[in-house]
C-alpha positions as YAML, in Angstrom:
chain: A
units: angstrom
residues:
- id: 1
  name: UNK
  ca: [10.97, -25.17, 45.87]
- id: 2
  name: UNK
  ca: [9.08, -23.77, 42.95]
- id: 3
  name: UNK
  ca: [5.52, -24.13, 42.57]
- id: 4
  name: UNK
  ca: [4.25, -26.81, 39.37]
- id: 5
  name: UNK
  ca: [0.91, -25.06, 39.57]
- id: 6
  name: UNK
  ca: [2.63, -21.16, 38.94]
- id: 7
  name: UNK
  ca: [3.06, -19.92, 35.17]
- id: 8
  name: UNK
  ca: [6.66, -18.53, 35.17]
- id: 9
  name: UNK
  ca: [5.78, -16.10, 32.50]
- id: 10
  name: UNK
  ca: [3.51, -14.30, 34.63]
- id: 11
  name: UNK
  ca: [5.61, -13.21, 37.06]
- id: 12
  name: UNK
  ca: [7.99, -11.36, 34.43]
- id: 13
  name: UNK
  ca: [5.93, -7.62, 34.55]
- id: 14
  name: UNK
  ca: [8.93, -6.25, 32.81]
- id: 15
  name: UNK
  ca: [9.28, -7.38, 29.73]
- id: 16
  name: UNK
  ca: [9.06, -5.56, 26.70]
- id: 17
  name: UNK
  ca: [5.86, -6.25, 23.98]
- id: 18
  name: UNK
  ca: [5.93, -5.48, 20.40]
- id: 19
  name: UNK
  ca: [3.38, -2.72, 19.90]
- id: 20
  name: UNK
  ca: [0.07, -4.34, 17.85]
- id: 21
  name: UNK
  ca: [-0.11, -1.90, 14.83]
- id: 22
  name: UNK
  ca: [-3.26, -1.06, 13.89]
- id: 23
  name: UNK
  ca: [-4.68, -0.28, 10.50]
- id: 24
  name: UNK
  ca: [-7.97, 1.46, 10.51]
- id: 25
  name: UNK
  ca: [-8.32, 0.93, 6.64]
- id: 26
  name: UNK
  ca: [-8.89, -2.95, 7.15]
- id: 27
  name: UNK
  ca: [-11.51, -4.77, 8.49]
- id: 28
  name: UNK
  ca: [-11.82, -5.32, 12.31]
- id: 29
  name: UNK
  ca: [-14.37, -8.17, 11.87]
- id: 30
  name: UNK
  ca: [-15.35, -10.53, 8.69]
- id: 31
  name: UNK
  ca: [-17.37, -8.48, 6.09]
- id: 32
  name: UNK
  ca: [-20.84, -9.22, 5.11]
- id: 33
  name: UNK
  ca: [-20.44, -11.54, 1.91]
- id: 34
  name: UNK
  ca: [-21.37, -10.36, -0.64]
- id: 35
  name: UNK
  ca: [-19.83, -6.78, -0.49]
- id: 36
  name: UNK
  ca: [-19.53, -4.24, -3.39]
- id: 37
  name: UNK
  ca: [-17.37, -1.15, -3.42]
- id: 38
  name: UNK
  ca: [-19.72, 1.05, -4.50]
- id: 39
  name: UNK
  ca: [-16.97, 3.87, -6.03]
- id: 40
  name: UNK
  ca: [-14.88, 1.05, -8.09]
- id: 41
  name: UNK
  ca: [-16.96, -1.73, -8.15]
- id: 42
  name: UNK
  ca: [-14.42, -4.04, -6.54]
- id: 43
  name: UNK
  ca: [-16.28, -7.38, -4.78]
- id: 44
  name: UNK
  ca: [-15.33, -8.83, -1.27]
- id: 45
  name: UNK
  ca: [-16.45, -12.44, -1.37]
- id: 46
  name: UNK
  ca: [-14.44, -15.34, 0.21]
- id: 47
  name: UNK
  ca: [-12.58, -13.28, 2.53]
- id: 48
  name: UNK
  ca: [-11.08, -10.97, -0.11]
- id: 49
  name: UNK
  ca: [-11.58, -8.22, -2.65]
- id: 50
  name: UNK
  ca: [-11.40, -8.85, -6.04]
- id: 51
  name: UNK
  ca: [-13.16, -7.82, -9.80]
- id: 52
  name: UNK
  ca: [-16.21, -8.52, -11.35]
- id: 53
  name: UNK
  ca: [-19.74, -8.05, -10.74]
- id: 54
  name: UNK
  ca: [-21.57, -7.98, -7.77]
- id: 55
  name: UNK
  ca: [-23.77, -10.25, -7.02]
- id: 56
  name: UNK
  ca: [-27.32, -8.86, -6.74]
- id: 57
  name: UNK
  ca: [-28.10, -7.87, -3.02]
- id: 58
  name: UNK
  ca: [-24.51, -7.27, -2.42]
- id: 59
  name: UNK
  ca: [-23.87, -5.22, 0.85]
- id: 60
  name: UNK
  ca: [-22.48, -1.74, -0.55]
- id: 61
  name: UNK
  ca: [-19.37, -0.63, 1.45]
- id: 62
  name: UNK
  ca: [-16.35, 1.75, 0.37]
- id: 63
  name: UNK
  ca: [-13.80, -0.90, 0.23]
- id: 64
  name: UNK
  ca: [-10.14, 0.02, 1.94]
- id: 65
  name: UNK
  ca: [-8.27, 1.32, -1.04]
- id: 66
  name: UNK
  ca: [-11.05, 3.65, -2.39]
- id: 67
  name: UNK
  ca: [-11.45, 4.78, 1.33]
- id: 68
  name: UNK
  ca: [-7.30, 5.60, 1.60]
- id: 69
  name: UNK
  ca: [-8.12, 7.24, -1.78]
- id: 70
  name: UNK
  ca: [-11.06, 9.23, -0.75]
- id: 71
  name: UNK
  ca: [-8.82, 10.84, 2.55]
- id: 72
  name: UNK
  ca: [-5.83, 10.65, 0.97]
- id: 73
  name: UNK
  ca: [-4.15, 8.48, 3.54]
- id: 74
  name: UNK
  ca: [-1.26, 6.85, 1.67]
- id: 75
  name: UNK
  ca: [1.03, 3.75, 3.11]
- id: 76
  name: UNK
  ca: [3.75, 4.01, -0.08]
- id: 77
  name: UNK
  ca: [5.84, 7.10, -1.03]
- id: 78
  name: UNK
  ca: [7.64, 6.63, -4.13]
- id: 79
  name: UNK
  ca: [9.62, 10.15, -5.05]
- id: 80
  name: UNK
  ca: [10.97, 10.65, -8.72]
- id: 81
  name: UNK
  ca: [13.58, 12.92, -9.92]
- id: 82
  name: UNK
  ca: [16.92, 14.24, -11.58]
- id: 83
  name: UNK
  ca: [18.00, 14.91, -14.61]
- id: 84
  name: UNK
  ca: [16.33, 11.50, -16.85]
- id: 85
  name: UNK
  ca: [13.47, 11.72, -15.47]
- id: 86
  name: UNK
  ca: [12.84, 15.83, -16.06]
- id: 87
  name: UNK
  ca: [13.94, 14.59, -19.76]
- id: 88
  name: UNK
  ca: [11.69, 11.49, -19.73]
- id: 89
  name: UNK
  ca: [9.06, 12.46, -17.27]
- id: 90
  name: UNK
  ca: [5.99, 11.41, -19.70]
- id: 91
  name: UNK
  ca: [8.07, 8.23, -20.27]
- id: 92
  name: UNK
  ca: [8.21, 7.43, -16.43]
- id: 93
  name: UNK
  ca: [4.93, 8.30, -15.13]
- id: 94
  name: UNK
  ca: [3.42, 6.18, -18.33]
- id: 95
  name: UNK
  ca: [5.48, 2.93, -17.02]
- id: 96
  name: UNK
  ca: [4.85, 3.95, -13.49]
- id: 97
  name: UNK
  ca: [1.18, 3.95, -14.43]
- id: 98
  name: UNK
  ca: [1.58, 0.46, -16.01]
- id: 99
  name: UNK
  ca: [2.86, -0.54, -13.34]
- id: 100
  name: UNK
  ca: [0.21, -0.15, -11.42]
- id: 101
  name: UNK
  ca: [-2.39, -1.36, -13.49]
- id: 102
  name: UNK
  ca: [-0.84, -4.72, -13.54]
- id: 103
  name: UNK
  ca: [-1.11, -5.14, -9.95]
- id: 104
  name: UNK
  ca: [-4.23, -3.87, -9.44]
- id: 105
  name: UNK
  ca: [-5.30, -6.06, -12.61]
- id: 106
  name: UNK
  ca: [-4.94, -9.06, -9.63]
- id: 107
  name: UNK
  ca: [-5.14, -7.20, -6.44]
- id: 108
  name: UNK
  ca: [-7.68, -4.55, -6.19]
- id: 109
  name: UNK
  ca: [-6.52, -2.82, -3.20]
- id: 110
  name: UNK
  ca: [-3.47, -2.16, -5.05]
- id: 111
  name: UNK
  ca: [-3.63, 1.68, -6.03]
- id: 112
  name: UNK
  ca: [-2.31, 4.79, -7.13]
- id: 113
  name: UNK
  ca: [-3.45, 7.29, -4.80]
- id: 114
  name: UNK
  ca: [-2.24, 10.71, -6.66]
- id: 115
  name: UNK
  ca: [1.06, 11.79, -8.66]
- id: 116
  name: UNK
  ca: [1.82, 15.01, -7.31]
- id: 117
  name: UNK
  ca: [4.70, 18.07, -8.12]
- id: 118
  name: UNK
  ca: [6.42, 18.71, -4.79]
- id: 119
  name: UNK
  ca: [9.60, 20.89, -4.08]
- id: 120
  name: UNK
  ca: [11.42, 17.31, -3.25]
- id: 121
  name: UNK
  ca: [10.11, 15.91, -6.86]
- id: 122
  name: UNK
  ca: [7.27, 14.07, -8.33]
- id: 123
  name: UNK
  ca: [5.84, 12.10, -5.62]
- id: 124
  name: UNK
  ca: [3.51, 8.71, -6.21]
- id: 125
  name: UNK
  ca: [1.52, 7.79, -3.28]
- id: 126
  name: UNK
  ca: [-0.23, 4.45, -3.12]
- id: 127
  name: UNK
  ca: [-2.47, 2.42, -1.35]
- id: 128
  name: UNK
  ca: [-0.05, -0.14, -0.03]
- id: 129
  name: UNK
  ca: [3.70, -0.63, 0.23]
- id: 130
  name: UNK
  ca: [3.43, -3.50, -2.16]
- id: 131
  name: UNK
  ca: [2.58, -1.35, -5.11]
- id: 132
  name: UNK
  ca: [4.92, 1.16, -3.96]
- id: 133
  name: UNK
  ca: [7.61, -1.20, -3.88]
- id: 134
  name: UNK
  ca: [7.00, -2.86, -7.27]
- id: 135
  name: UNK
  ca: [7.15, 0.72, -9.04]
- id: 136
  name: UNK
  ca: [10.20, 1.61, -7.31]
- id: 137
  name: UNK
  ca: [12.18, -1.71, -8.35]
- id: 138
  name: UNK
  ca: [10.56, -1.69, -11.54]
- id: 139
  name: UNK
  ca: [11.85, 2.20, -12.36]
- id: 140
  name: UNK
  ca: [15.58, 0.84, -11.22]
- id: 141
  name: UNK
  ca: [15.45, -2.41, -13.28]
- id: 142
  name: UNK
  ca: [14.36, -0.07, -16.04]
- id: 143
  name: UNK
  ca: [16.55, 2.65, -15.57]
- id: 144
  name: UNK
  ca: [19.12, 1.92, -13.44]
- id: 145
  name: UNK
  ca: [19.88, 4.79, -11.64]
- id: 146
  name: UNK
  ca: [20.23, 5.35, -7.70]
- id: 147
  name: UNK
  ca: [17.21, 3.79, -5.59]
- id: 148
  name: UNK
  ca: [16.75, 4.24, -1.75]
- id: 149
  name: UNK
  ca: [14.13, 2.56, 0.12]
- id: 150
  name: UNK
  ca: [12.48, 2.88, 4.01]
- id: 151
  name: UNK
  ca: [10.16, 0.96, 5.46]
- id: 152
  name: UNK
  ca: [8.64, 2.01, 8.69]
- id: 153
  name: UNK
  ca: [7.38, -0.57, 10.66]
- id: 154
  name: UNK
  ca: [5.87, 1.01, 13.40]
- id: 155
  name: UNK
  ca: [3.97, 3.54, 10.82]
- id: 156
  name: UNK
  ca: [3.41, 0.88, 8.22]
- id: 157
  name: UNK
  ca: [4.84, 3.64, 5.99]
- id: 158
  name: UNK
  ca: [7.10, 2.80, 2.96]
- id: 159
  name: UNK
  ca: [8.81, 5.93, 1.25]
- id: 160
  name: UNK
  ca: [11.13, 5.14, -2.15]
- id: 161
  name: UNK
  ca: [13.33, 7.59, -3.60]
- id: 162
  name: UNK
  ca: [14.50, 6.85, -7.46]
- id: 163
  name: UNK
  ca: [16.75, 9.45, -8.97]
- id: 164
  name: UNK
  ca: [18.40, 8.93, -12.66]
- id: 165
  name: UNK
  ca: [20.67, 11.91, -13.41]
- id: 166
  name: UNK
  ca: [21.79, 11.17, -17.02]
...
């Protein structure tokens, strides 16, 4: 007879957890309120960042996308190349830089971290995979072209490739 006092799920040692990802970039705890980034001026009040000014006596802390900035620590990959864009490149990295703006118009932490020549191509690294993602689709609904997307859970890590050949 089974005991109605005994938790079932504690006897199972065996089973498999998910792995808790951890992001060292966000906050572990609530942040003092106010809070001013004190290298883009971005505010944390009511439990997120956003524009305008700080209050005065704001708490001055680095918020998360200047300090994946700062180390260069990106989470989003996007990778540019082929023929169109070698032809078009100042096109491209203009809408690719409006694209960005938009976001981070509304969401602060949304950022171009660098746009870099590499062997593989141009490469955009951002401060999220959002951002990422929204330049990638937006250079395919532009261009067309060939797109390929990964997203790496377990590494938080999203890498985009969009090539355009003619």
């Amino acid at each position: 007879m089974k005991n109605p006092h005994r938790n079932e799920r504690s006897e199972r040692r065996d089973e498999l957890r998910a792995e808790q990802i951890h992001d060292a970039y966000k906050a572990r705890e609530k942040l003092p309120e106010p809070t001013a980034c004190p290298d883009c001026g971005a505010v944390y009040q009511g439990g997120r960042w956003t524009w305008g000014a700080a209050p005065q006596g704001a708490h001055p802390m680095r918020c998360p996308a200047c300090r994946r900035t700062h180390d260069r620590y990106p989470v989003g990959y996007v990778t540019l190349g082929g023929g169109f864009f070698a032809s078009h490149r100042e096109e491209v990295l203009n809408f690719v830089k409006n694209c960005e703006a938009r976001e981070k118009a509304e969401h602060p932490m949304e950022r171009i971290i660098a746009i870099e020549d590499q062997p593989e191509g141009t490469v955009v690294t951002t401060t999220s995979a959002h951002v990422a993602r929204r330049i990638a689709d937006g250079l395919h609904d532009a261009w067309k072209g060939t797109l390929d997307l990964h997203y790496n859970k377990q590494q938080e890590l999203f890498r985009a490739r969009w090539t355009r050949e003619h």
